[in-house]
RODO-2510 file (C-alpha; in nm, 4 decimals, decimal comma):
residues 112
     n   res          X          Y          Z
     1     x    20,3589    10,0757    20,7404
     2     x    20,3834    10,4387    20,8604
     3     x    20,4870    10,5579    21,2063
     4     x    20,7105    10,2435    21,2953
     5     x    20,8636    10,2189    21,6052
     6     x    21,1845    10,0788    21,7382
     7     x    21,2478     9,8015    21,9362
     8     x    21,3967    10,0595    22,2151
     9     x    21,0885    10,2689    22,1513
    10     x    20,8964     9,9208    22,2625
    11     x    21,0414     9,8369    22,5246
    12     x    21,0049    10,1306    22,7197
    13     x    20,6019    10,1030    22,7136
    14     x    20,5586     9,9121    23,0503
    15     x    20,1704     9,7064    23,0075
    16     x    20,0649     9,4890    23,2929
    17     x    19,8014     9,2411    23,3366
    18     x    19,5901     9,3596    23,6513
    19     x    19,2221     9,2790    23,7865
    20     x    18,9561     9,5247    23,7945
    21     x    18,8563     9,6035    24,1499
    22     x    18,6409     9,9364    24,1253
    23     x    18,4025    10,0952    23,8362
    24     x    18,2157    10,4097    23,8647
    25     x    18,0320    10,6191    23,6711
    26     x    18,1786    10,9093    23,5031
    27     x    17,8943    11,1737    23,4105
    28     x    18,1523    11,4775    23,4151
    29     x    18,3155    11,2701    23,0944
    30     x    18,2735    11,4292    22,7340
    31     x    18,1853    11,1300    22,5895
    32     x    18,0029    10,7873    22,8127
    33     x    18,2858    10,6077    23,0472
    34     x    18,3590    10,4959    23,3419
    35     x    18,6382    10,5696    23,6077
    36     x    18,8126    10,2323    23,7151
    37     x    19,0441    10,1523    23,9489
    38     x    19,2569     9,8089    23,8296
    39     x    19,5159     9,5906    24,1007
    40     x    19,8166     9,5898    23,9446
    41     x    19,9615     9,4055    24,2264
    42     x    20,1940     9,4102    24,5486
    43     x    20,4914     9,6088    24,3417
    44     x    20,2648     9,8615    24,1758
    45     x    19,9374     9,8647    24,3417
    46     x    19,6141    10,0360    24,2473
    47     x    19,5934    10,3013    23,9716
    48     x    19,2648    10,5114    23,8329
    49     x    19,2082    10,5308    23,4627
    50     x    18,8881    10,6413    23,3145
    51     x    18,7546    10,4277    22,9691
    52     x    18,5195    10,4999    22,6874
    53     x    18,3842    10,1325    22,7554
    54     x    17,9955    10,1694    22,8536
    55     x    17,8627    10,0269    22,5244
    56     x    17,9765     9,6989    22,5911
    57     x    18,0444     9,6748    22,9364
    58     x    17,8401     9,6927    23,2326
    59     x    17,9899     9,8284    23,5734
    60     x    17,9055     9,5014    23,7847
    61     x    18,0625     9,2182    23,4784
    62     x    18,3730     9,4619    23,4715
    63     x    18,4634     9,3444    23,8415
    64     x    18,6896     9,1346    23,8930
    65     x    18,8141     9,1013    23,4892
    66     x    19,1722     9,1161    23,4023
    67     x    19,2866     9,3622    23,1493
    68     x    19,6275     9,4529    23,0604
    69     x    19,6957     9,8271    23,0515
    70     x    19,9970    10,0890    23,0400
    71     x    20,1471    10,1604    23,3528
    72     x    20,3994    10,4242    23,2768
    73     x    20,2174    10,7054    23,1253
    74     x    20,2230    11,0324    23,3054
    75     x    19,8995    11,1129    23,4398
    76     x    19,6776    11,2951    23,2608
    77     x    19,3697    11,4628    23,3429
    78     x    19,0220    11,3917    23,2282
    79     x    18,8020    11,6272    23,3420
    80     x    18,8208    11,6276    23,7367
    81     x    18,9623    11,2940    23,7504
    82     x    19,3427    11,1583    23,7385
    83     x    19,3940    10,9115    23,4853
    84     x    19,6968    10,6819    23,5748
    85     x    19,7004    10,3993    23,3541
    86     x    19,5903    10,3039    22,9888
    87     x    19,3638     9,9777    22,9755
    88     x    19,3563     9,8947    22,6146
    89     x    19,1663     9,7602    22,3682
    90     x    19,0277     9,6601    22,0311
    91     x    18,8176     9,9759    21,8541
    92     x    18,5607     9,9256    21,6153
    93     x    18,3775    10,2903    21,6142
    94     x    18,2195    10,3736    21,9343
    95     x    18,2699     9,9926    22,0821
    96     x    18,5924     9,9023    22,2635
    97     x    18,6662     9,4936    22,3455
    98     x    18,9043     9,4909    22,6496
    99     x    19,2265     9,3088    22,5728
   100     x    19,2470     9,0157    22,8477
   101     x    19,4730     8,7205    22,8889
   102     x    19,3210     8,4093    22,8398
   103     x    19,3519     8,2333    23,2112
   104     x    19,3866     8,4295    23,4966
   105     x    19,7277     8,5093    23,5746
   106     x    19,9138     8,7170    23,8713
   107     x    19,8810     9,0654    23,8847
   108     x    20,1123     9,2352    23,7858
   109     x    20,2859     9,0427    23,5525
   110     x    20,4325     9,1943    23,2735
   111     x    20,3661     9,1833    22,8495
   112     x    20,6337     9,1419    22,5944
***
């Protein structure tokens, strides 16, 4: 396997399970997404990310989903929107399946 990691190098990525609460449309995007705002709880709150998830996913079944996501990136910017957090997800070319838990769970809580 190339580019292994340590376990140090692991545990430093922070993902959290939070509940989408927002989803817009994102027409200033290079390529179809939306920008989404995801409760991540009392301790870290709401962050904005922006996703490349519009061929499977329809704004109004995307509220109120948990995803988990990377909280501890440095935002970046994506055309004239702050991206704060990485929701992630299975690729298969242009299609992306949202990593969720299985039952609902706080938000907030964290993966290892």
């Amino acid at each position: 396997m190339e580019n292994q990691i340590s376990w140090g190098d692991f545990a430093k990525i922070d993902m959290r399970v939070g509940t989408i609460i927002e989803v817009n449309d994102f027409p200033e995007a290079r390529n179809p997404a939306y920008q989404i705002h995801v409760d991540f709880g009392e301790d870290i709150g709401v962050k904005k990310t922006s996703a490349q998830i519009t061929v499977r996913y329809s704004k109004e079944e995307l509220i109120g989903c948990q995803v988990i996501a990377v909280v501890n990136f440095p935002k970046k910017q994506i055309a004239n929107f702050m991206s704060e957090c990485l929701i992630l997800g299975a690729v298969k070319g242009k299609e992306v399946i949202l990593l969720q838990p299985k039952s609902n769970v706080a938000n907030g809580l964290k993966i290892s």
